[in-house]
KOLZANU-475755 format. One record per residue (C-alpha): x, y, z negated; residue in three letters; residue number from 1. Coordinates in Angstrom, 3 decimals, decimal comma. Example, Ala and Ser with C-alpha at 12.3 -4.5 7.8 and 13.67 -1.06 7.14 Angstrom:
BEGIN
<x=12,300 | y=-4,500 | z=-7,800 | code=ALA | pos=1>
<x=13,670 | y=-1,060 | z=-7,140 | code=SER | pos=2>
END
This chain:
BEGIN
<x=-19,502 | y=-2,819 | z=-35,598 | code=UNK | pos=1>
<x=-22,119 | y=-1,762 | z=-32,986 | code=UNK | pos=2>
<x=-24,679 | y=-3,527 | z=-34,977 | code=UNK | pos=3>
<x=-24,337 | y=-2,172 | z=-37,759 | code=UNK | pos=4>
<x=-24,767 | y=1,617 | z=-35,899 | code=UNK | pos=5>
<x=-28,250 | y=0,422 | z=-34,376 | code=UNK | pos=6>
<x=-29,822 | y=2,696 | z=-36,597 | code=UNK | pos=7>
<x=-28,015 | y=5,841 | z=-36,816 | code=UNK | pos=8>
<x=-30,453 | y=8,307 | z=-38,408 | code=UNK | pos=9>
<x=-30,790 | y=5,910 | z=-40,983 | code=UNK | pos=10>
<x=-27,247 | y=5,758 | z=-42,124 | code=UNK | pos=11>
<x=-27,086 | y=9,467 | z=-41,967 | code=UNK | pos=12>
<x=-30,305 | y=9,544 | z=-44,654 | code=UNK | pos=13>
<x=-29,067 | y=6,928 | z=-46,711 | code=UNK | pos=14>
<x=-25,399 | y=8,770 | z=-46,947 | code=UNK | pos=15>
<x=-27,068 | y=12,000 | z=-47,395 | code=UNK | pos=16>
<x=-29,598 | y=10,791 | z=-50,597 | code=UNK | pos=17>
<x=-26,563 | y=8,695 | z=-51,631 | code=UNK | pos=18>
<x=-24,544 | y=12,344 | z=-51,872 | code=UNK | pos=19>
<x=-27,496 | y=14,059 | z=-53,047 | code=UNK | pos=20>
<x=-28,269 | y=11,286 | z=-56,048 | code=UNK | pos=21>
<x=-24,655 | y=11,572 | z=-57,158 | code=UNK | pos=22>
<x=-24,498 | y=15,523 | z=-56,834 | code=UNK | pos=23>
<x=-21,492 | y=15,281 | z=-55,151 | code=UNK | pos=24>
<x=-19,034 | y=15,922 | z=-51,910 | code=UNK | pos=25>
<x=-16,121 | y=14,190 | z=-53,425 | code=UNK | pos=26>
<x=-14,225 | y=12,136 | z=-51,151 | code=UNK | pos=27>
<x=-15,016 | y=8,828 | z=-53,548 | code=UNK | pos=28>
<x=-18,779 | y=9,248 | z=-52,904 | code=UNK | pos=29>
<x=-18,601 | y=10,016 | z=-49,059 | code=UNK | pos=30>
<x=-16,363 | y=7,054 | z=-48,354 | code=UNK | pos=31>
<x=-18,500 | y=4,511 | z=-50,725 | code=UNK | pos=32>
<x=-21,839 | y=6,445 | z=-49,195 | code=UNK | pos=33>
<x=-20,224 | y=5,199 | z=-45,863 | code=UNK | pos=34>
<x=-19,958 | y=1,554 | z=-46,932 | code=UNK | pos=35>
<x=-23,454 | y=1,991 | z=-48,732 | code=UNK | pos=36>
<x=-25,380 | y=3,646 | z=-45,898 | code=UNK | pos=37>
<x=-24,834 | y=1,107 | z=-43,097 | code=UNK | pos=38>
<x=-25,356 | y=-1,848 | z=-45,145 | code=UNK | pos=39>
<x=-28,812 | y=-0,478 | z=-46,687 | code=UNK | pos=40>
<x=-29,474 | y=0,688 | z=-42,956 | code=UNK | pos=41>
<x=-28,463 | y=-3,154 | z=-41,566 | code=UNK | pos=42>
<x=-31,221 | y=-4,280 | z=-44,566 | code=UNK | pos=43>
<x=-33,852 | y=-2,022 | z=-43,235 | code=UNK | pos=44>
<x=-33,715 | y=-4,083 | z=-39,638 | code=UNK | pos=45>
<x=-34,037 | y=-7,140 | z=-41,140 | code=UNK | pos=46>
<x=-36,614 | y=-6,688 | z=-43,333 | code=UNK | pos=47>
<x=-39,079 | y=-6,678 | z=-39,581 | code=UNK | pos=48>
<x=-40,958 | y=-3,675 | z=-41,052 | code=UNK | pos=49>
<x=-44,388 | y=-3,438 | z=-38,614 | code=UNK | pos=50>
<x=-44,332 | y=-0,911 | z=-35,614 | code=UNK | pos=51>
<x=-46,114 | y=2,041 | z=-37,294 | code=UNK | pos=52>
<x=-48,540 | y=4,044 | z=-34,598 | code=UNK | pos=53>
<x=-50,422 | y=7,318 | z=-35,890 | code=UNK | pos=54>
<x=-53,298 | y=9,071 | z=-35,078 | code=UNK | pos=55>
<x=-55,026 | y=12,242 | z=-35,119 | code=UNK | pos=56>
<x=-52,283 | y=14,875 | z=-35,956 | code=UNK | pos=57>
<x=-55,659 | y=17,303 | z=-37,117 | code=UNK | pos=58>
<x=-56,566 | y=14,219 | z=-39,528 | code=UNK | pos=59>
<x=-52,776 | y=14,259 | z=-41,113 | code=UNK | pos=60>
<x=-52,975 | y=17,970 | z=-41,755 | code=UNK | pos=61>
<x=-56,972 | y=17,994 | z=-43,056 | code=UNK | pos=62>
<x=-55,759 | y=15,428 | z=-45,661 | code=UNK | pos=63>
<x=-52,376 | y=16,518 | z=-46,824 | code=UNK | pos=64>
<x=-54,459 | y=20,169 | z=-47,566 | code=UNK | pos=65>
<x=-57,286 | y=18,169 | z=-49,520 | code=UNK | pos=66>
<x=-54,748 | y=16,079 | z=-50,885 | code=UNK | pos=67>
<x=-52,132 | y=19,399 | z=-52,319 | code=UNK | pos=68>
<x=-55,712 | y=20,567 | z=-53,431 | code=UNK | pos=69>
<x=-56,711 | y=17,464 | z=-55,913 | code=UNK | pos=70>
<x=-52,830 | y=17,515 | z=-57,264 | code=UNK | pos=71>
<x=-53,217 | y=21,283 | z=-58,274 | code=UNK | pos=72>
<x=-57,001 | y=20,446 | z=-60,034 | code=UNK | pos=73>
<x=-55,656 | y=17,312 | z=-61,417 | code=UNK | pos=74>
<x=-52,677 | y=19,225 | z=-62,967 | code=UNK | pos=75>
<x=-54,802 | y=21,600 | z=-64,509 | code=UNK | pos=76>
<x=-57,704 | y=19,071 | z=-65,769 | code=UNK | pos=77>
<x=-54,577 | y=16,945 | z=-67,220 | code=UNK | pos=78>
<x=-53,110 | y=20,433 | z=-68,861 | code=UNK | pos=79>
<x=-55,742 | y=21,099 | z=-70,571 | code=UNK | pos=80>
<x=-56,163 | y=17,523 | z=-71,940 | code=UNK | pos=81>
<x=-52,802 | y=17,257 | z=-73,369 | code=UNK | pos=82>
<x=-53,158 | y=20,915 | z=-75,113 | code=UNK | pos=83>
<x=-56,597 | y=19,426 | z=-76,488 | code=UNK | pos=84>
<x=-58,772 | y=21,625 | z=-75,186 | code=UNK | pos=85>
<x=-60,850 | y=19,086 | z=-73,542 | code=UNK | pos=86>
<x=-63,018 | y=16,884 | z=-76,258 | code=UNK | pos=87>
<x=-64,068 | y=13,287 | z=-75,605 | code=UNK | pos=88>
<x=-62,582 | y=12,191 | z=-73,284 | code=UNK | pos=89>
<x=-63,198 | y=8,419 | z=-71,922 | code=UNK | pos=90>
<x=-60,776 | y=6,909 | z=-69,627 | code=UNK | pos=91>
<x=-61,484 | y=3,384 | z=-67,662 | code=UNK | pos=92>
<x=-61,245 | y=1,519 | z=-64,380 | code=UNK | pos=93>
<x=-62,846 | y=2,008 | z=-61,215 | code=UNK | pos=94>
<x=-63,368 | y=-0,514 | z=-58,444 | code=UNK | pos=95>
<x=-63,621 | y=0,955 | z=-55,014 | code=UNK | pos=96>
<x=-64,793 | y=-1,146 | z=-51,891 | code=UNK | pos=97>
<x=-62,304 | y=-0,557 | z=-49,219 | code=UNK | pos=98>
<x=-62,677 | y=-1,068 | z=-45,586 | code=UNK | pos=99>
<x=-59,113 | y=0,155 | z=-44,850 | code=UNK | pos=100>
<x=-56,526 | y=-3,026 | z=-44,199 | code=UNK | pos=101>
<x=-53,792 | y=-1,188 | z=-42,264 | code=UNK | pos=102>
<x=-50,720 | y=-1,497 | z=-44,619 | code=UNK | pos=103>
<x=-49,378 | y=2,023 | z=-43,861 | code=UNK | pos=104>
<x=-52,834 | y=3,331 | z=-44,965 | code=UNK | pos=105>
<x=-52,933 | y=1,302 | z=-47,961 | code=UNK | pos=106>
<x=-49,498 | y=2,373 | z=-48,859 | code=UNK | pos=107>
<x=-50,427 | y=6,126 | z=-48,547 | code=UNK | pos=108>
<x=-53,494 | y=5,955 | z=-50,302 | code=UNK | pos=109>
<x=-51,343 | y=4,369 | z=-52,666 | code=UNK | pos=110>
<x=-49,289 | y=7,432 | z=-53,246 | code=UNK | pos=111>
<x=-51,814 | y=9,675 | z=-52,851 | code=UNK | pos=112>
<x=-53,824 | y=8,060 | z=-55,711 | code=UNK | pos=113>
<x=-50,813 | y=7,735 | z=-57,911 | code=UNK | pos=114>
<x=-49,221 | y=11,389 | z=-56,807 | code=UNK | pos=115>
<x=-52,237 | y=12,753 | z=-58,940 | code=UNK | pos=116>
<x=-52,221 | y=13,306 | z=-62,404 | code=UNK | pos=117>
<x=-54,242 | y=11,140 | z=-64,220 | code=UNK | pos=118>
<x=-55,205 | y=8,420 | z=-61,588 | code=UNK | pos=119>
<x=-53,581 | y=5,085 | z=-61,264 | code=UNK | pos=120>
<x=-53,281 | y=2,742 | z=-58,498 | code=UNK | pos=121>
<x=-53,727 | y=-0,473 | z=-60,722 | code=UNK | pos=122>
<x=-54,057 | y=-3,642 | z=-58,338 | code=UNK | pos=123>
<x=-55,706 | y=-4,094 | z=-54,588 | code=UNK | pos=124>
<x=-58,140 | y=-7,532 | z=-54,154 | code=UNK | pos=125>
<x=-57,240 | y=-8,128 | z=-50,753 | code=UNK | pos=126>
<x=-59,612 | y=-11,037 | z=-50,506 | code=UNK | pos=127>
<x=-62,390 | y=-8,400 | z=-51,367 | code=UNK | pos=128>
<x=-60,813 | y=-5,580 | z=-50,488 | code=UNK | pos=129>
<x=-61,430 | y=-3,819 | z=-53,317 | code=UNK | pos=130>
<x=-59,546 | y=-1,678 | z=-55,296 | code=UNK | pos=131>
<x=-58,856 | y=-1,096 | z=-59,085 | code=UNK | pos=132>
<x=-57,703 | y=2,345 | z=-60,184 | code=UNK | pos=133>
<x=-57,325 | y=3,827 | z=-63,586 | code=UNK | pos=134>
<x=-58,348 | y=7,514 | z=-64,639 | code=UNK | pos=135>
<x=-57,593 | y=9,112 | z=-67,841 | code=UNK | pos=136>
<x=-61,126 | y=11,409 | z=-68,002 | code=UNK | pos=137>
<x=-63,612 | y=9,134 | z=-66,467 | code=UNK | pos=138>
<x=-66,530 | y=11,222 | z=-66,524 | code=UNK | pos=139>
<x=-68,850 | y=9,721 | z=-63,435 | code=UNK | pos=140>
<x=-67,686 | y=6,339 | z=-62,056 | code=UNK | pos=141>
<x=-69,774 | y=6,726 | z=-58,865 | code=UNK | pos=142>
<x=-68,270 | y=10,430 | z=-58,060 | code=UNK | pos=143>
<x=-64,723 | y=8,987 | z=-58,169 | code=UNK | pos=144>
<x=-65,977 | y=5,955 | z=-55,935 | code=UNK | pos=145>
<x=-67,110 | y=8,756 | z=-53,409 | code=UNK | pos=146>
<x=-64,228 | y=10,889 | z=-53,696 | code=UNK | pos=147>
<x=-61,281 | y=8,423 | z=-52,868 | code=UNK | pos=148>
<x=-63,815 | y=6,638 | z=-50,231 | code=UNK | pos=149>
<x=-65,005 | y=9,931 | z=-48,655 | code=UNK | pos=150>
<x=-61,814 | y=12,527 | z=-48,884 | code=UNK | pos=151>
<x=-58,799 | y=9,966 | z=-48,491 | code=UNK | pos=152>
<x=-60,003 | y=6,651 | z=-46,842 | code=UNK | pos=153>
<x=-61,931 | y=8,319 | z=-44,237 | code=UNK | pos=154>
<x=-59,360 | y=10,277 | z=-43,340 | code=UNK | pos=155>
<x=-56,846 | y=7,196 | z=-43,593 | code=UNK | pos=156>
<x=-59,199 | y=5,335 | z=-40,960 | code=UNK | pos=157>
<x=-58,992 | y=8,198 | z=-38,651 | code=UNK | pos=158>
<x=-54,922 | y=8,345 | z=-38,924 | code=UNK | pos=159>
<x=-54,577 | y=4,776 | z=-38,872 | code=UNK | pos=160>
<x=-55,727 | y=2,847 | z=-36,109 | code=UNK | pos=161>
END
């Protein structure tokens, strides 16, 4: 029984987005979230998930602003797409050189890429490190290169040792 408690706050998440998925207190759910929860938390320490260590606090804040800013443009470029106001419009796939490699990085570029409208992550070349996304108004390949290397990797690098 004392290892399966090893990880208390993460039974307490997984009960609490078990209660908050079903929308409910009853005393069903809150006895089968407390079968659910340890077990999910017991998978968690097994799966020997790599020590995470974060930078550059400054670097975290700088890129979740830039990155709330690009969500709001996207939004508003995509808006206007799908009410047809915007004419020929040529999506395709951009390969971006990456020099990041740390998995946490990778995995929040990945969200950050795919949290905007009309970007993609498609696939990562780890053997080239290179990148394939997808964007719905592809206007100048060589912008979007310099955009995701210059606003989110470099600010990745910096957070991510």
């Amino acid at each position: 029984m004392i290892r399966l408690l090893r990880f208390p706050l993460a039974i307490g998440g997984l009960l609490l987005l078990w209660l908050v998925l079903n929308q409910s207190l009853s005393l069903g759910h809150v006895l089968l979230g407390l079968v659910v929860a340890p077990v999910g938390a017991w998978t968690l320490g097994r799966l020997q998930v790599p020590p995470g260590r974060i930078r550059r606090t400054a670097a975290i804040l700088r890129l979740a602003g830039l990155v709330l800013v690009d969500i709001v443009r996207s939004n508003l470029a995509v808006a206007r797409i799908v009410l047809g106001r915007h004419r020929g419009m040529t999506s395709g796939f951009v390969r971006i050189p990456l020099e990041l490699r740390h998995p946490y990085g990778l995995a929040t570029l990945a969200c950050i890429i795919t949290a905007t409208p009309g970007t993609l992550w498609v696939g990562l070349d780890e053997a080239e490190g290179t990148l394939t996304i997808h964007v719905l108004d592809l206007i100048d390949h060589d912008a979007w290169i310099r955009t995701i290397k210059g606003r989110y990797e470099r600010s990745l690098l910096e957070i991510f040792p």
